[in-house]
C-alpha positions in Angstrom: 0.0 0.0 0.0 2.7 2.4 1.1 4.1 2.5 -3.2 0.4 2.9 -4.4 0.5 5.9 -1.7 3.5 7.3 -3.6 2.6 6.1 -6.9 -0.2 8.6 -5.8 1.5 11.7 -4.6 3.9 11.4 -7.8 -0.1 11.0 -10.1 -1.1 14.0 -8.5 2.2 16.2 -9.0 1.9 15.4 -12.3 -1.8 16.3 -12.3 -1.5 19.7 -11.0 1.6 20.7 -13.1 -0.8 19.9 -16.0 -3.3 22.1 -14.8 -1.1 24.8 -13.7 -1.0 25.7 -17.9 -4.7 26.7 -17.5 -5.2 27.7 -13.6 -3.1 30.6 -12.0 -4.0 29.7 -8.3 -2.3 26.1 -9.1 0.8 28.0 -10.9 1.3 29.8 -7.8 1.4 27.3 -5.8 3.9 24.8 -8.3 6.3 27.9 -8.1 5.7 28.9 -4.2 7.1 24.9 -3.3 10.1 25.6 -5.3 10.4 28.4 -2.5 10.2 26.3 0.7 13.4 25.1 1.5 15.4 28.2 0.5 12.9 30.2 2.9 13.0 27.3 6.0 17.1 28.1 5.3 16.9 31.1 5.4 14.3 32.0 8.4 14.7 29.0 11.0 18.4 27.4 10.1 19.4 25.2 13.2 16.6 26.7 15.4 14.2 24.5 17.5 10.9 24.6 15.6 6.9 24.5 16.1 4.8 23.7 12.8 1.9 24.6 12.0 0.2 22.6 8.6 -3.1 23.9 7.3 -4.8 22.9 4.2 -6.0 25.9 3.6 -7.4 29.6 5.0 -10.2 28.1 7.2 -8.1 25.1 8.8 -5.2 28.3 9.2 -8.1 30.2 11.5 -8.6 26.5 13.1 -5.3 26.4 14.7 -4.1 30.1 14.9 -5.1 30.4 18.7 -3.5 26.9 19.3 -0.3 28.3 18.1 -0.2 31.8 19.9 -0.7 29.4 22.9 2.3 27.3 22.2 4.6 30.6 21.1 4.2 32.1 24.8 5.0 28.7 26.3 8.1 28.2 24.1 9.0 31.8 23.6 12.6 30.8 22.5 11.4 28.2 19.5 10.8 29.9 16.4 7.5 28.9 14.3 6.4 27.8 11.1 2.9 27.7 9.1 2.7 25.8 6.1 0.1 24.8 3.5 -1.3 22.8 0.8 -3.2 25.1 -1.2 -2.6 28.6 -2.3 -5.8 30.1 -1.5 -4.8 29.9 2.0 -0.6 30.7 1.6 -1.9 34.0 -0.7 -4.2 35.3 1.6 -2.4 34.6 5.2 0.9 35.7 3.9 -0.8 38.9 2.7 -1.6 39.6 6.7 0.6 40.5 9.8 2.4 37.8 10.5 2.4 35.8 13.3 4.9 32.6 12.6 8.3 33.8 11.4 8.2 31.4 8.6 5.4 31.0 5.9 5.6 28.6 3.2 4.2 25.8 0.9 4.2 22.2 2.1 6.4 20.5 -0.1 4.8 17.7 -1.9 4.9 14.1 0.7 7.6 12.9 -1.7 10.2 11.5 0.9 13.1 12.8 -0.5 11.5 16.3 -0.9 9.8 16.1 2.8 13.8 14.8 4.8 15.7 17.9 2.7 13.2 20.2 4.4 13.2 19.5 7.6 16.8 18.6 7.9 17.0 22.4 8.1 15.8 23.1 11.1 14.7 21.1 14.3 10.8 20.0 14.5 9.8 20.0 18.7 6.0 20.1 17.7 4.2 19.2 14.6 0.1 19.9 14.4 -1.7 19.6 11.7 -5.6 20.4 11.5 -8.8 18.9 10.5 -7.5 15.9 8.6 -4.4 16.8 6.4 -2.7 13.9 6.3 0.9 13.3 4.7 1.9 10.1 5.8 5.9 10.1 4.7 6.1 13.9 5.9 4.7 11.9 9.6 7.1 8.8 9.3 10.1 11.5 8.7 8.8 13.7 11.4 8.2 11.1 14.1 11.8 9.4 13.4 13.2 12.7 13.9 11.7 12.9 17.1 9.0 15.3 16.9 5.9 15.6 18.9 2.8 14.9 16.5 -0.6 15.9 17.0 -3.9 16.6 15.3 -5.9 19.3 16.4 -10.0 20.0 15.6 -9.5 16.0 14.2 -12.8 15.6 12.2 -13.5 12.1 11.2 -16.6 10.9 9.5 -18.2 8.0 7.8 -16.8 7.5 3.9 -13.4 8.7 4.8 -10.4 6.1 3.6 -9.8 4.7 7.1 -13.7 3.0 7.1 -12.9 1.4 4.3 -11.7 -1.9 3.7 -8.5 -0.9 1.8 -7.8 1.5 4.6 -6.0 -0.6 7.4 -2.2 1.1 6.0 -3.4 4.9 6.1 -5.0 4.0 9.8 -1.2 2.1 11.2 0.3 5.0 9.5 -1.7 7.5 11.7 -1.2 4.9 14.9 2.2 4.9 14.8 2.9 8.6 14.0 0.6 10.6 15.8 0.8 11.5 19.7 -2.6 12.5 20.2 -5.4 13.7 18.2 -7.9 16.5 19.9 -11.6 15.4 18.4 -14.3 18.2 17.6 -16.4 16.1 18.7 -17.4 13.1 20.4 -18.9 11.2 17.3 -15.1 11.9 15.8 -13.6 10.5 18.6 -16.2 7.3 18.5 -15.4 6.5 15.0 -11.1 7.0 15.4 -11.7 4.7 18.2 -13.1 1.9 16.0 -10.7 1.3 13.9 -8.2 1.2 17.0 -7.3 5.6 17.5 -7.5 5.5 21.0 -5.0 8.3 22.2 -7.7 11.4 22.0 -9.3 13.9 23.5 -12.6 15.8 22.9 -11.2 19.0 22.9 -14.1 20.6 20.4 -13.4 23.1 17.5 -11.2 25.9 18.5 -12.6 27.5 15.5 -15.3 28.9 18.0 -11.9 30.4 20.3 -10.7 32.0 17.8 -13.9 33.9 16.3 -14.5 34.9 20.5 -11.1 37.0 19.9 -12.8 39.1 17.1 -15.1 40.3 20.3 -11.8 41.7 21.8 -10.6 44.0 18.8 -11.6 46.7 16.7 -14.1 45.6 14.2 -14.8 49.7 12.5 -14.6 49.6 9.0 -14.6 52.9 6.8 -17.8 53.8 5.2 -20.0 50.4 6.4 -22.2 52.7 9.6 -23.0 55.5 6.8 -23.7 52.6 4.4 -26.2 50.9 6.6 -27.8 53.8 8.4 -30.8 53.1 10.4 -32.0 50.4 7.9 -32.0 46.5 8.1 -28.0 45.5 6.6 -27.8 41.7 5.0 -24.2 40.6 4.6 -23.7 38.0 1.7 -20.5 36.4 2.6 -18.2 34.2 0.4 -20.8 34.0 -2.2 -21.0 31.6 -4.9 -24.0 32.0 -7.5 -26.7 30.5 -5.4 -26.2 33.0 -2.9 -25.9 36.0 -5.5 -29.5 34.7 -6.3 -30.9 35.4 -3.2 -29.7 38.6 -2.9 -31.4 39.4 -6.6 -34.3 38.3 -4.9 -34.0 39.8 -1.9 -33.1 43.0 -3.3 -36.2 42.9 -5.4 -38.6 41.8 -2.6 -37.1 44.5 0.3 -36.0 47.7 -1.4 -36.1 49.3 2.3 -32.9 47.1 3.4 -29.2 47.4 2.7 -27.3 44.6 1.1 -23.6 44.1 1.0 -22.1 40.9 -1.1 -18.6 39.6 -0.8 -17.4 36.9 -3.2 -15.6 34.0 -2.4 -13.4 34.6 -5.3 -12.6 38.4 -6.5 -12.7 37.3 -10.1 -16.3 37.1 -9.1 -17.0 41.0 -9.1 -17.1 41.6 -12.6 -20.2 39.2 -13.0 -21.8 41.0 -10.0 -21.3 44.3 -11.4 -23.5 42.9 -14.5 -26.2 41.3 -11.4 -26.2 44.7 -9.9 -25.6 47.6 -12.2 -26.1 50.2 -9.4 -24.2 48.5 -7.1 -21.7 50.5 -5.9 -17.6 49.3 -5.3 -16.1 49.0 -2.2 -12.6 49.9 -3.5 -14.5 53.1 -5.2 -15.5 54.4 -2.0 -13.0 57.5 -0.5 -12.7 59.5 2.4 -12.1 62.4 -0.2 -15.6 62.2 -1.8 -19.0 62.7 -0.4 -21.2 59.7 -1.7 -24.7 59.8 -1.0 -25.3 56.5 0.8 -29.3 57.1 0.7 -29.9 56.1 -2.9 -27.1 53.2 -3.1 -28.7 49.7 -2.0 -26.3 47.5 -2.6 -22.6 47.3 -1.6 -19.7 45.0 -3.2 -16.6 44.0 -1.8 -13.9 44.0 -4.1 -11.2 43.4 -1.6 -9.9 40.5 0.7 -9.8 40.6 4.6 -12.9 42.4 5.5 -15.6 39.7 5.5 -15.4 38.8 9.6 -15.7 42.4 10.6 -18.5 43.1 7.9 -20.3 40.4 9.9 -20.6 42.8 12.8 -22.4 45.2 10.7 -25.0 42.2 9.9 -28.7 42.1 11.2 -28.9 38.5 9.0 -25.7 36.5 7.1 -26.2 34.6 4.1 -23.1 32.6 4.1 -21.8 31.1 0.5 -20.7 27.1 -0.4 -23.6 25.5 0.9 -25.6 25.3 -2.2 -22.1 24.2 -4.3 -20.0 21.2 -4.5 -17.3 23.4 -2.6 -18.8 23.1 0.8 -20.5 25.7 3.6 -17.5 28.1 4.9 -17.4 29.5 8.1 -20.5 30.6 9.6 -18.9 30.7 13.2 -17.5 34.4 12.1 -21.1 35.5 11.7 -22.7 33.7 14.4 -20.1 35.2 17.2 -21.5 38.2 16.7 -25.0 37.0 16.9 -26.0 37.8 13.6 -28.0 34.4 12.8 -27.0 32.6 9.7 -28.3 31.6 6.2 -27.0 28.5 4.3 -27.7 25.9 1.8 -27.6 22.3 3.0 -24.1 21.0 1.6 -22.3 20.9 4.9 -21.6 17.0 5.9 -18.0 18.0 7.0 -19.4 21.2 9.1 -20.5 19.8 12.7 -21.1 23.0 14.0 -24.1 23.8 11.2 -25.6 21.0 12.5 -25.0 22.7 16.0 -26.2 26.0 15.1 -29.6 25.0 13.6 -30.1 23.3 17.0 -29.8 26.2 18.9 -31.8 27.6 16.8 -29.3 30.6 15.5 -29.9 29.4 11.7 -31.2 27.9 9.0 -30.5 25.7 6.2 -32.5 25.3 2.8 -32.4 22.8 -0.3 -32.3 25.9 -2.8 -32.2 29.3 -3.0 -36.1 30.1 -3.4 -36.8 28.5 0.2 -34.1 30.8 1.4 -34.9 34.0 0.2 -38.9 33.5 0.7 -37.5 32.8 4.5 -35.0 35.7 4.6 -38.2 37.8 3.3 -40.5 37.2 5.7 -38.4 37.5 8.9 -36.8 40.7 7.9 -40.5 42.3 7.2 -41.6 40.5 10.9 -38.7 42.4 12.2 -39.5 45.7 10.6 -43.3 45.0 11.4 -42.5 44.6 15.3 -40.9 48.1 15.5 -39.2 46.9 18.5 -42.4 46.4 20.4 -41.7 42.5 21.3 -39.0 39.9 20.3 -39.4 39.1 16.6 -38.4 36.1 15.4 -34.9 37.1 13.8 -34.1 38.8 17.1 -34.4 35.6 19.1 -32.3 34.2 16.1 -29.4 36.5 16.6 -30.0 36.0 20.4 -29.5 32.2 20.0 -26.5 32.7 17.5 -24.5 34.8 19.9 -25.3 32.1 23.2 -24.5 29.3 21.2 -20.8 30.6 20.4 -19.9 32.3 23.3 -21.3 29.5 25.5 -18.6 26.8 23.9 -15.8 25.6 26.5 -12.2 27.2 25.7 -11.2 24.2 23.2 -7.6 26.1 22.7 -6.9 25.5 26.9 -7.8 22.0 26.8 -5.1 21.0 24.0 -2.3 23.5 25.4 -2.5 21.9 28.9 -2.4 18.5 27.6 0.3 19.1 25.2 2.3 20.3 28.2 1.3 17.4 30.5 
């Protein structure tokens, strides 16, 4: 199994250098690995090392307030993010940073995986979710190094249930020190098939969106945008989503709207949705723009989404009507703003959670949703603040049901040090 597992890794490298002719994001991230080592060399040389991996931008937010914890622990280790994809490496790198290396992940060939981390000394490896590279663990763990997964998410259908999976689930015995479960299903199924050193730590997902409570969430021109009227934020939208705000817009002239696509190449097509709309990067402290006769605001820049949240009487939050998954409703939810979404969200636990608490909603397609979305908003408006309205109990629910999680961060730092 282990040479099918790197006849795989070298299928795939030849996969994405294939489609690296036709998609940038892959071409960025086939020349960002031929960048690791030299910046690993360069940044941590001989220096005693904790390493972060993170697919991507959500699975980054997943273990950022895990490794601020370990950084004032081991104030004299240096530290190191990497990732997989470059949606995540082009955004985070972009940001104030917080490790004092950023990189790609070289590809889990083991000759590629040994010459980077000869470079520098590995104390503690985490990686998030379930981002497994089983020679990058093998090298790791005969080096020495203290492995662990952290917000471990396992589910029914994944390689491990399966009947050829017995080599990926010894690989993951042997290697890893501990895995921290989101929840306690996760840790029932990893104990099946014989992962028994765990922990139900939950998602410090929900830690890390209670920090945004803490810090200055202004953003320039949002209050005048919104006035005294009802503000929808549409965040990470895919099409679905940009349908219900058509509708919505339609149906509830009287509100404010404000989109922001998952993808910036996205804006162009919006600006043909929304003619009137008006551009975020337009906007300028040097121009008075009368805010009264613009409905509909469009994001046409990255790292404003979680503080637009705060803005937010209702989210509508994008992937859960596409084949790419929900994204993070947490960021809304924190802020108690209760939360729209379509019902593709098997590897989301916390959806699930939220609907419970009854701080959102999910819906097969995008009518359901924006009939909903239309009748609470004109309950809300209708109540005048004479009694709770129904979205108001919403947004009450939202906010308890985040700020009432245990500190999931805490219980993985003090068993790391134990």
């Amino acid at each position: 199994m282990k040479s099918l597992y790197n006849l795989f890794v070298y299928m795939m490298i030849f996969g994405m250098k294939v489609f690296s002719l036709f998609n940038p994001k892959t071409k960025k991230g086939m020349r960002g690995r031929k960048q690791s080592v030299s910046i690993v060399t360069e940044k941590l040389q001989g220096e005693k090392v904790i390493w972060m991996h993170a697919a991507s931008l959500g699975e980054y937010e997943q273990g950022l307030p895990v490794l601020e914890k370990l950084k004032e622990q081991f104030p004299e280790h240096k530290s190191l993010v990497t990732f997989f994809s470059p949606s995540g490496y082009e955004n985070v790198k972009k940001r104030k940073q917080i490790a004092d290396a950023i990189c790609y992940l070289p590809f889990d060939r083991k000759k590629d995986v040994k010459e980077f981390v000869s470079t520098f000394d590995t104390q503690i490896f985490f990686t998030v979710k379930y981002d497994f590279w089983y020679n990058l663990l093998e090298v790791l763990k005969n080096r020495g190094t203290k492995i662990y997964v952290i917000s471990a998410l396992f589910y029914e259908h994944q390689i491990f249930f399966e009947s050829y999976g017995k080599w990926f689930v010894k690989q993951l015995k042997q290697n890893v020190d501990w895995f921290f479960h989101q929840t306690i299903k996760s840790q029932a199924l990893a104990k099946k098939i014989g992962l028994t050193n765990s922990t139900v730590s939950g998602d410090t997902r929900f830690d890390r969106v209670k920090q945004f409570l803490d810090r200055d969430n202004h953003l320039e021109f949002i209050e005048e945008f919104k006035g005294n009227k009802k503000l929808i934020v549409f965040g990470s939208s895919w099409q679905a989503e940009e349908d219900i705000a058509q509708v919505v817009a339609k149906k509830l002239p009287e509100i404010k709207i404000v989109i922001a696509p998952h993808d910036l190449q996205r804006v162009a097509h919006l600006q043909t949705l929304f003619p009137n709309a008006v551009l975020y990067s337009s906007l300028s402290n040097s121009q008075t723009v009368d805010f009264t006769t613009c409905q509909i605001l469009i994001i046409d820049s990255i790292g404003k989404l979680s503080k637009l949240y705060s803005y937010a009487d209702l989210a509508v939050v994008g992937g859960g009507f596409h084949s790419a998954g929900l994204h993070n409703i947490l960021e809304a939810a924190v802020y108690g703003v209760p939360v729209i979404f379509g019902n593709q969200y098997k590897k989301n636990p916390e959806a699930d959670a939220l609907i419970d608490a009854n701080g959102g909603k999910c819906f097969d397609d995008f009518v359901a949703a924006s009939v909903f979305i239309r009748e609470v908003i004109k309950k809300d408006i209708e109540s005048d603040g004479e009694e709770k309205s129904f979205l108001k109990q919403m947004s009450e629910n939202a906010y308890n049901f985040v700020n009432s999680q245990p500190d999931s961060t805490e219980i993985i730092i003090n068993k790391i040090l134990s």
